[in-house]
Structure formats: C-alpha cells, structure tokens
N, C-alpha and C positions, 0 to 999 in steps of 0.2 A: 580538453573536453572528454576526453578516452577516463581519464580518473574522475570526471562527474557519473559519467554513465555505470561503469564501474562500482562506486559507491551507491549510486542510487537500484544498481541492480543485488547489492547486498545488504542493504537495508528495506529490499520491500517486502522480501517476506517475511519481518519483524512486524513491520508494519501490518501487511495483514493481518497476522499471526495477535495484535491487540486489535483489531480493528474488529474482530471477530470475538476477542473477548470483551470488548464493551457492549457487541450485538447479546452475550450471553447474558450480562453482567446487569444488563442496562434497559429499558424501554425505550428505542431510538427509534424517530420516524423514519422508514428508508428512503427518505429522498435528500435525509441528512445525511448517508453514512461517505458518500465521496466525497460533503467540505469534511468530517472528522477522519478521514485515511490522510486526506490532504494536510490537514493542522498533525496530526501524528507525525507523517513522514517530517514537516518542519520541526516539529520538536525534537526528533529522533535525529536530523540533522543535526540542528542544531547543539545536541548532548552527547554528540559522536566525536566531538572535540582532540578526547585521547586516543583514538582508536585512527586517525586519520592526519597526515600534513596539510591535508587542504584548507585553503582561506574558509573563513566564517561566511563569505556569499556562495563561496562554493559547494560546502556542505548543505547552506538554505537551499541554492539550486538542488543539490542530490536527495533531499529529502523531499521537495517538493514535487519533483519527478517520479521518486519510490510512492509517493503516496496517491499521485493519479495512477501510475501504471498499477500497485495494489486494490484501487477500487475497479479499474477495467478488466485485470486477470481472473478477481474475485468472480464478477460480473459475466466475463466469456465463462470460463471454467463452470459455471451455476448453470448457464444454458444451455452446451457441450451435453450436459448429463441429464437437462429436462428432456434436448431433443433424442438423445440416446433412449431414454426412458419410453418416451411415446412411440420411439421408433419398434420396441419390444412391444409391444402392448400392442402395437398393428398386424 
C-alpha cells in the first residue's frame, strides 16, 4: 500500500498540472473538472507502466487516487487564497 500512495503522490501533480491545461485549453463545465482529474490520473496510471514495477491494478489504483487528491488540493489551495484575499480587503 506504501508504493500506491507513493505513486499516487507523484503523479498528482502531473495531473493537476494538465488538468489545468485542458481548463486553459478547453471550455469545460466546472462541475466536470473532478471526473476529468479522475480519468487523467487513470490514464497517467495506467501509461506509467516504465517508470514503475507496480501491477496494472495498482498503478489504476495510484492514478485514480492522484487524480481525486489533484481535484481536492486544486479545490482547497483556490480557497486558502479566496479566503486570504477577503481576509485583506477586510
């Protein structure tokens, strides 16, 4: 479990990292972007094949993991900085 978490903590911020370029890229509804982090982080899994010994479920698991924790960090982090902002402005 320790090399799931592991992988899935090195590949999420890949994942952000395009999940944010299809936001640039792309006209995406926001209430789509966590299943497209989620499908990301699988595919990213799933294509990490040479970079890792892990089974193929286990890489799905580490990507499917990278790619919720990338849409919740995005998410905390964006409101960390709205409530910082308001807090100035008060």
């Amino acid at each position: 479990m320790e090399e799931v978490m592991t992988f899935a903590s090195i590949i999420s911020p890949i994942v952000i990292a395009l999940v944010q370029l299809v936001k640039k890229t792309v006209t995406v509804n926001k209430r789509f972007l966590p299943l497209i982090s989620l499908l990301t982080g699988l595919l990213i899994g799933l294509l990490a094949w040479p970079l890792t010994d892990l089974t193929l479920v286990l890489r799905i698991w580490s990507g499917g993991l990278a790619g919720l924790a990338a849409s919740g960090l995005y998410s905390l982090g964006k409101k960390t900085i709205s409530n910082n902002d308001k807090d100035k402005a008060a």
